[in-house]
C-alpha positions in Angstrom: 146.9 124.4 114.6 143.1 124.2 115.0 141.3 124.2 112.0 138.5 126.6 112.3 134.7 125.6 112.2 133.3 126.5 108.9 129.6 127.0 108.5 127.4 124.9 106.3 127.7 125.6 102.5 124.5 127.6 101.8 121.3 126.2 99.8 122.4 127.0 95.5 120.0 130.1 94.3 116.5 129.2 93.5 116.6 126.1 96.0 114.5 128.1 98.7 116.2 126.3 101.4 115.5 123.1 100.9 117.3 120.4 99.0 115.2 119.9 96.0 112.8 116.6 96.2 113.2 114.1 93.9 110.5 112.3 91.3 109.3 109.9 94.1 109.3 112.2 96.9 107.1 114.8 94.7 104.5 112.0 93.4 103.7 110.2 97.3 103.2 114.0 98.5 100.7 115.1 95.8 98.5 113.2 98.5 99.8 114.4 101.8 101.5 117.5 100.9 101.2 118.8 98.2 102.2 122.7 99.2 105.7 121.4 99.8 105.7 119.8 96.2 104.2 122.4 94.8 106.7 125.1 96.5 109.8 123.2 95.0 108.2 123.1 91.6 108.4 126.8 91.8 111.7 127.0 93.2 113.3 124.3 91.4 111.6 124.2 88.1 109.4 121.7 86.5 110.8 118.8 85.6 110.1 116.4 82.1 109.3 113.9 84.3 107.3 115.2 86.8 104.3 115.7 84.3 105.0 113.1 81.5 105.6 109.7 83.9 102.3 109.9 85.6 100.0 111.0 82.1 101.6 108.6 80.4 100.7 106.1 83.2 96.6 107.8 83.5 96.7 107.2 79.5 98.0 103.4 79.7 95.7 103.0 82.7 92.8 104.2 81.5 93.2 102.1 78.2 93.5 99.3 80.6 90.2 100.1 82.0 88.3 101.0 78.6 89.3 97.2 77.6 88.5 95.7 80.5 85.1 97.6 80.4 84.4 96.5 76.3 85.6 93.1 77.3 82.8 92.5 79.8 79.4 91.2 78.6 77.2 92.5 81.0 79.4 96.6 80.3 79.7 96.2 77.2 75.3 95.9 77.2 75.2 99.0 79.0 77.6 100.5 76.5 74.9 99.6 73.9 72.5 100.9 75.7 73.8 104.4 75.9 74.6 104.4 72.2 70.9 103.3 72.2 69.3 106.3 74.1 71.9 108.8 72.2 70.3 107.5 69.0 66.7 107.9 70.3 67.7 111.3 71.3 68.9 112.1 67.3 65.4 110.8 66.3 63.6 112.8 68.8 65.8 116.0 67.8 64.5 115.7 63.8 69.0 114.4 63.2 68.4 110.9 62.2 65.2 109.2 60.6 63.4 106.2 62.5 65.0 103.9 59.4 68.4 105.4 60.0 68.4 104.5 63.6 67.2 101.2 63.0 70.1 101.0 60.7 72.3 102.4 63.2 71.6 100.1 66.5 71.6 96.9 64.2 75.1 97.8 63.0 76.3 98.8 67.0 74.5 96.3 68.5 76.4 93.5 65.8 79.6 94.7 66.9 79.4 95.5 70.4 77.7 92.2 71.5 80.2 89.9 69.6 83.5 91.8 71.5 84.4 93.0 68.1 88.6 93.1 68.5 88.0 96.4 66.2 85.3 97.9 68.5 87.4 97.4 71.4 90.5 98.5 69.9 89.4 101.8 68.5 87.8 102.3 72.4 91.2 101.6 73.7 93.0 103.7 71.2 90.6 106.9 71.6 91.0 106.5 75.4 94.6 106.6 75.3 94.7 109.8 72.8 92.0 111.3 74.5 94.0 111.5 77.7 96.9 113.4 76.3 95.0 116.0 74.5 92.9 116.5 77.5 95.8 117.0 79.5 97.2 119.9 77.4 94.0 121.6 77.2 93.6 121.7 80.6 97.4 122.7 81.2 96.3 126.1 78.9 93.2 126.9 80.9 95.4 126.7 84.4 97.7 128.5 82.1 95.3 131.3 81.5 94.0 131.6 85.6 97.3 131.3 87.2 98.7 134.2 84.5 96.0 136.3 83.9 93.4 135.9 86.8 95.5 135.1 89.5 98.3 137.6 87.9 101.2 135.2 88.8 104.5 134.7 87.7 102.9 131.4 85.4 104.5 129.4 82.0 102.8 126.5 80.7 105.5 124.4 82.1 104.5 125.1 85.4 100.6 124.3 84.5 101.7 121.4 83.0 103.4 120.5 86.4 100.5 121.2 88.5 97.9 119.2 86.3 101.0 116.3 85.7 101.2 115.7 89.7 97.7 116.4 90.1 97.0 113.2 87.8 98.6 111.1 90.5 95.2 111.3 92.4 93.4 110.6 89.3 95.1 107.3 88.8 94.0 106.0 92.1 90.6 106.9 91.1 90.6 104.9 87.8 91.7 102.0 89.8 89.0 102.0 91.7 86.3 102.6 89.5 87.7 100.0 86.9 87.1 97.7 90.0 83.9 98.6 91.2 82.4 98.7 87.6 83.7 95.2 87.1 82.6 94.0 90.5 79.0 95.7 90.6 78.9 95.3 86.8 77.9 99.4 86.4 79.9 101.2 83.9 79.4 104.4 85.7 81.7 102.6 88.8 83.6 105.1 91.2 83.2 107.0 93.7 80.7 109.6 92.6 77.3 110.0 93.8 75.1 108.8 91.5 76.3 105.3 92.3 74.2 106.5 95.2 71.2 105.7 92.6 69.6 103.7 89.7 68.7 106.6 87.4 69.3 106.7 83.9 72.7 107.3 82.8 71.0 109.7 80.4 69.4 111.5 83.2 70.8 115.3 83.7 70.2 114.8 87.6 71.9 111.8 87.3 75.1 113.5 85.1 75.3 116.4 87.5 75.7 113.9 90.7 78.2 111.7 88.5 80.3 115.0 88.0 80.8 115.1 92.2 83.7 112.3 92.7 85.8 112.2 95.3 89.5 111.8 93.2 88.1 114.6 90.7 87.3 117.3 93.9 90.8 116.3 95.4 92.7 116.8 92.1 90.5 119.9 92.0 91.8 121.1 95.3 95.4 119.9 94.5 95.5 122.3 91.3 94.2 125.0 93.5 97.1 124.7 96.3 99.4 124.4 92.8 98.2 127.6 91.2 98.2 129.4 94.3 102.0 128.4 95.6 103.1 129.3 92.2 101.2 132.5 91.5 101.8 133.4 94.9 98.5 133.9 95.8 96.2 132.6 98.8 94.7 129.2 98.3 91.3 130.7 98.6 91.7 133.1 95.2 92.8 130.2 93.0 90.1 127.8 94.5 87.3 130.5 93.3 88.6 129.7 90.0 89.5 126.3 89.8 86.2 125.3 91.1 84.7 127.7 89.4 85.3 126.9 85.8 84.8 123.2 87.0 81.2 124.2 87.8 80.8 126.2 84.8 82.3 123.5 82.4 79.7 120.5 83.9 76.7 122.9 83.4 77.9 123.5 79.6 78.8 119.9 79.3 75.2 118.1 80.4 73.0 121.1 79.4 74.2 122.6 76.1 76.8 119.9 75.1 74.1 116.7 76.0 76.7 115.7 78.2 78.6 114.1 75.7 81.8 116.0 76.8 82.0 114.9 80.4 
């Protein structure tokens, strides 16, 4: 006797339709879909390697690019440089005496010029640190909108997956600043628009058009499609936010802070 046709076995609970996409499928559609990714996150769950493998990756990356930048001559002048004008700046503001300073640069200037394997091994240390803590901070403010000002169903987990994937973007953008700083021999290399000029580095005008990037707007808009497919929201609400508190933060940085947060 005939067998009779069964339908298909449905989706499990929480799978909302859709077979749930794996580690690879999630970090090539950050760039080209990132709703999709950002839907199965909330349907799925966050996994431990959606956020860790590609931080982990930005931190070792970025080290990369903090040696490579130290190891340079002609970037690590400019390096001096800025620690120059910073010290200047400590004169000028009554923190440091003109003896001090002196002091100061001499000392810098000793180590930085001869490639110091200290100097550029604290720099590549810090870098790689730095990345991590700034990735949990920035995990609790997402936290905070997608929960509070959004009023979403939101954990910490899911902010960490939103930022995680996010970094993706960012990693592309280290590449190719680390090249176009080695290649033009500008430490401020990227895609950002004061590469557009030859101001000062110390320049506010100048750290205000450093702050628009191209890989940091498009993480930007990634974490807004993120915290809006998780809190449920429109894309609009959480982009008011995001962008927002990005604003916000560079003003604070390069006018209160002397930009030495950026």
């Amino acid at each position: 006797m005939e067998q009779p046709v069964t339908a298909d076995q449905p989706p499990s609970p929480g799978s909302g339709g859709q077979e749930p996409l794996s580690f690879m499928d999630k970090a090539a559609g950050v760039f080209y879909e990132p709703s999709r990714v950002f839907e199965s996150l909330k349907t799925a769950g966050v996994k431990f390697v959606d956020w860790f493998v590609p931080v982990l990756l930005l931190a070792l990356l970025t080290s990369v690019a903090t040696y490579v930048r130290l190891s340079s001559p002609d970037l690590r002048f400019q390096v001096v440089q800025q620690q120059e004008a910073a010290i200047d700046k400590m004169v000028t503001e009554g923190k440091m005496t003109a003896d001090q300073a002196q002091q100061a640069k001499t000392t810098m200037e000793d180590r930085f010029q001869s490639g110091s394997v200290s100097v550029i091994g604290i720099g590549v240390f810090t870098t790689f640190v730095a990345v991590w803590i700034i990735f949990f901070i920035i995990s609790g403010i997402w936290l905070l909108v997608g929960k509070y000002a959004l009023k979403g169903t939101m954990t910490y987990t899911h902010a960490m997956g939103i930022v995680g994937l996010s970094e993706w973007i960012a990693l592309v953008g280290v590449i190719i600043g680390t090249v176009m700083s080695v290649m033009l021999s500008r430490l401020d290399g990227g895609l950002q628009l004061g590469m557009l000029t030859q101001m000062n580095t110390q320049n506010k005008t100048y750290q205000l058009l450093s702050r628009v990037d191209l890989f940091t707007l498009w993480s930007l808009v990634v974490v807004s499609i993120g915290l809006a497919k998780i809190a449920g929201k429109k894309v609009s609400q959480s982009a008011i936010w995001v962008f927002g508190i990005w604003v916000l933060w560079s003003i604070l940085s390069i006018f209160v802070l002397g930009g030495m947060l950026g």
